[in-house]
N, C-alpha and C positions, 0 to 999 in steps of 0.2 A: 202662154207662160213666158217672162221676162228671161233677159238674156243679159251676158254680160255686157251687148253691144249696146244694150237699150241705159246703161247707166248714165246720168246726167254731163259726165267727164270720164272718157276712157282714153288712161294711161298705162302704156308699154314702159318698159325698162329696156335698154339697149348696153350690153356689158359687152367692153372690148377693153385691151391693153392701148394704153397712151402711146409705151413706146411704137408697138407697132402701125399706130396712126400716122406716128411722127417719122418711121423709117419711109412708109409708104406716101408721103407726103399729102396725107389727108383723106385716103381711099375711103377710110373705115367713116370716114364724117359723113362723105359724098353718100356711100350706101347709107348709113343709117338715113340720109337724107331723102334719098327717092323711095326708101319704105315707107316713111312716114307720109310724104306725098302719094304715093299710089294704097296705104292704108286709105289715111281722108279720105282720098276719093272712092272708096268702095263702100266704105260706113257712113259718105253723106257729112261728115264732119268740116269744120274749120279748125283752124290754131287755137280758138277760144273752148274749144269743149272735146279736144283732140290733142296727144301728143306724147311724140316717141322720146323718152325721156335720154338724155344724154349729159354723164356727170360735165362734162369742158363748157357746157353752156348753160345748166342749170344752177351749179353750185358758186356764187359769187366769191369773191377775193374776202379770205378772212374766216370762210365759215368751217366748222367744222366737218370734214371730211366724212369720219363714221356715219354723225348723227343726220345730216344731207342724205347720204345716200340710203341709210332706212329708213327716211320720213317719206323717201320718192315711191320706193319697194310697198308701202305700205298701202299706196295708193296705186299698184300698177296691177294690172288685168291678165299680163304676159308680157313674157322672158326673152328676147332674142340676146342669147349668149353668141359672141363671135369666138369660135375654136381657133387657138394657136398655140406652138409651144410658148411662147409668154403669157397668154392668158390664162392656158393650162396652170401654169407656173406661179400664178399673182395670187398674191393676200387676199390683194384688192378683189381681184372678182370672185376666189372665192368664197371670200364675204358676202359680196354680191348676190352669189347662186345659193348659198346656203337663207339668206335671209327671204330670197322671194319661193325660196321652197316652203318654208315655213309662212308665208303667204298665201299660196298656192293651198297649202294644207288649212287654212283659215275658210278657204272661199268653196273647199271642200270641191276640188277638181284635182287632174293629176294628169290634163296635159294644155299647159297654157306657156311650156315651154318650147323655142323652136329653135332650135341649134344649127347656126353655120359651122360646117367647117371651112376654114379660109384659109389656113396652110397645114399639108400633111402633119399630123402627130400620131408616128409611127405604133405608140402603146393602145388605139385607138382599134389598130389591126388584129392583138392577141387579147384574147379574153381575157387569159391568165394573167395579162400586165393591167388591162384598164379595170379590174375589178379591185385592185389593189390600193387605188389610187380614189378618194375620196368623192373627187371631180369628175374625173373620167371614167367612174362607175355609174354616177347620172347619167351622162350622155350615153355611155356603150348600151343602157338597157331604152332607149328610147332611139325613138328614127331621127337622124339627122339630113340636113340637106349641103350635098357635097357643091362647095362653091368655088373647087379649084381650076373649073374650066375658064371661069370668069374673072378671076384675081386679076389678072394683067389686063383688061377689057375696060375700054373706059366707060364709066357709071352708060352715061347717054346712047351705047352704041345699041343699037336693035335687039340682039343675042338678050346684052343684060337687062335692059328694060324690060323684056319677056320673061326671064328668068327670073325677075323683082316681081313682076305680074302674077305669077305662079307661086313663088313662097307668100305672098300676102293674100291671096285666093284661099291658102290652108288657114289662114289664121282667120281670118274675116271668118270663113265657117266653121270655127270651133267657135270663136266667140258669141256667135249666133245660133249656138246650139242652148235649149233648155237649161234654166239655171234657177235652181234653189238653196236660198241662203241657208244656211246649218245656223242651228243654235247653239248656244254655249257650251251644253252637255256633248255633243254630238262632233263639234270643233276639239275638244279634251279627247274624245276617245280615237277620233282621227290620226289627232299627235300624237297617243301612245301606241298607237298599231303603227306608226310608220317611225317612232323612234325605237320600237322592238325590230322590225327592218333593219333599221340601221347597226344598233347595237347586234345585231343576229349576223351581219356582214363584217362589223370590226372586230366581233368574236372569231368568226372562221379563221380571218390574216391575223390573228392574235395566235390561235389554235396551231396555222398553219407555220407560223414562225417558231414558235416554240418546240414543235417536233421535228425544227429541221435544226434547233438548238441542241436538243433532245441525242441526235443523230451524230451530231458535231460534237460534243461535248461527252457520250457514250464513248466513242472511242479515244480521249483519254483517260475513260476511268469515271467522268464525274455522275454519273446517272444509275440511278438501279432500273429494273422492272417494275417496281411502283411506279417511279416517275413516269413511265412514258406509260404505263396502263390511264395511271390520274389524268393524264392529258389528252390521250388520246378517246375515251370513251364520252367526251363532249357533255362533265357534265356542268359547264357553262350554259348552254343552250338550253340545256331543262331546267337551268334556273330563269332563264327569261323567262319559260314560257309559264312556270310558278308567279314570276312577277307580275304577267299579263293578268293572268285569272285573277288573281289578286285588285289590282286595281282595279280591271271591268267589272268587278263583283260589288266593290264601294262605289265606287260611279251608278251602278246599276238600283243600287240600295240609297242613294242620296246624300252616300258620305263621303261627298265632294272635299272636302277639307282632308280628312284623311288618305281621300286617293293622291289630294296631292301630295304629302308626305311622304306616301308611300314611291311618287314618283320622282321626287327628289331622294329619298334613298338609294334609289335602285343608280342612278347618275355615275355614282360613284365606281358601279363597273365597267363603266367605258373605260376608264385609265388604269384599270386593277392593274396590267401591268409595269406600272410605275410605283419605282419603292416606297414603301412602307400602305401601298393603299391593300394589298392581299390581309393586311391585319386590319384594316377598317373595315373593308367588308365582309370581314367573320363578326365582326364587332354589328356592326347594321345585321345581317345575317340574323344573329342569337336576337334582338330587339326584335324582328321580325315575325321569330318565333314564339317569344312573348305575346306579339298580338296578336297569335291565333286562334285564343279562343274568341277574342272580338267578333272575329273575321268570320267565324263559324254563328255567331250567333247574325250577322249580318244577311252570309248569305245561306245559311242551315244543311252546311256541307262543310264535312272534314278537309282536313290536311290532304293536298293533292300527293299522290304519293310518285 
């Protein structure tokens, strides 16, 4: 069975902050550089059909920034994000991390990410902070490799060399594990079960801010007991999970054009709490309900209750 190693051209993605390349006077260049050398050398590759992708030397003078770095993403195999608080912190990478997830979710795998951390980021430590945090909710639920014994070590010295030797050992055998391209159908229902994930996590810190509004705002008067029952009894969440059935049921029936509709509908509650969008999604919401006899004769079951 093919593998992702066995692909004609296997490219990595390598995300770090500039600034901290440039405080560190090049660290971050140097390691992405002997990764990419001791990858080669494990996958048998040269420069011509190999290579750890790095924005300072791929993107030439003039080009567009965005459209570079998803044209790279789009062709890379796997992730090494470098942890820091600026990188944590950057547009840029998580641009980055967000666009090779959605990559990742094409190639129908879900670990072709391998995460340095290069300098303590303390929210990294508490659950309660890194799940809050869009970025650092990726990494908290996934193993990272801690690289701060090595930070101050220069690339060449024995220790690092070993320790380059070993995070590219994990990745060479993931790569070389069994791989089956997903079809179209199968690519769509992938995305909507991991954008229900998502939307299911930015519901909770939605949920969970609002009843501690709820809480703050009670005691001067402004809340009754409806408000905090309607909030707190999550019934956010059982509209995902109405949503989901909903669309796997048109996917599953062939009414792919309407799953999609339906899954640009639903979009729209990710920012429900920004004004005026709680009256567009009662507005989508009632259309919703309009199409459920469709939906019934599709997939020849009622209204989830």
């Amino acid at each position: 069975m093919p593998s992702l190693a066995d692909l004609p051209e296997v490219i990595g993605f390598f995300s770090y902050s500039r600034e901290d390349d440039e405080a560190f006077k090049g660290a971050l260049s140097g390691l992405r550089g002997a990764i990419q050398s001791e990858l080669g050398a494990r996958l048998g590759r040269s420069r011509t059909n190999f290579r750890l992708w790095q924005d300072r030397e791929a993107i030439a003078p003039g080009k567009l920034w965005e459209s570079e770095i998803k044209a790279a993403i789009e062709h890379a195999v796997f992730f090494i994000p470098i942890i820091t608080p600026r990188g944590v912190n950057s547009r840029y990478c998580k641009f980055e991390f967000d666009t090779f997830l959605a990559r990742q979710q094409a190639l129908g795998r879900t670990d072709l990410v391998f995460a340095l951390l290069y300098i303590d980021v303390p929210p990294l430590k508490n659950e309660a902070h890194w799940r809050e945090d869009s970025v650092l909710r990726i990494i908290g639920q996934r193993q990272y490799v801690d690289w701060l014994p090595f930070r101050h070590r220069d690339i060449d010295t024995p220790p690092v060399r070993e320790a380059v030797g070993h995070f590219c050992e994990q990745i060479v055998k993931t790569l070389r594990e069994p791989w089956v391209q997903l079809t179209k159908e199968e690519n769509l229902a992938r995305a909507l079960e991991s954008q229900l994930q998502k939307m299911r996590a930015d519901t909770a810190a939605l949920i969970k801010k609002k009843i501690e509004d709820i809480v703050r705002d009670r005691q001067k008067g402004g809340w009754t007991e409806d408000d905090f029952a309607f909030l707190s009894r999550g019934w956010e969440i059982s509209f995902l999970d109405r949503a989901r059935e909903e669309i796997m049921s048109l996917i599953v029936e062939g009414d792919t054009e309407q799953a999609e509709l339906a899954k640009q509908r639903d979009k729209i509650y990710r920012n429900i709490s920004e004004p005026g969008k709680k009256q567009e999604y009662e507005r989508l919401k009632s259309r919703s309900e309009e199409l459920e006899p469709r939906r019934e004769r599709l997939t020849g079951c009622g209204k989830t209750q």
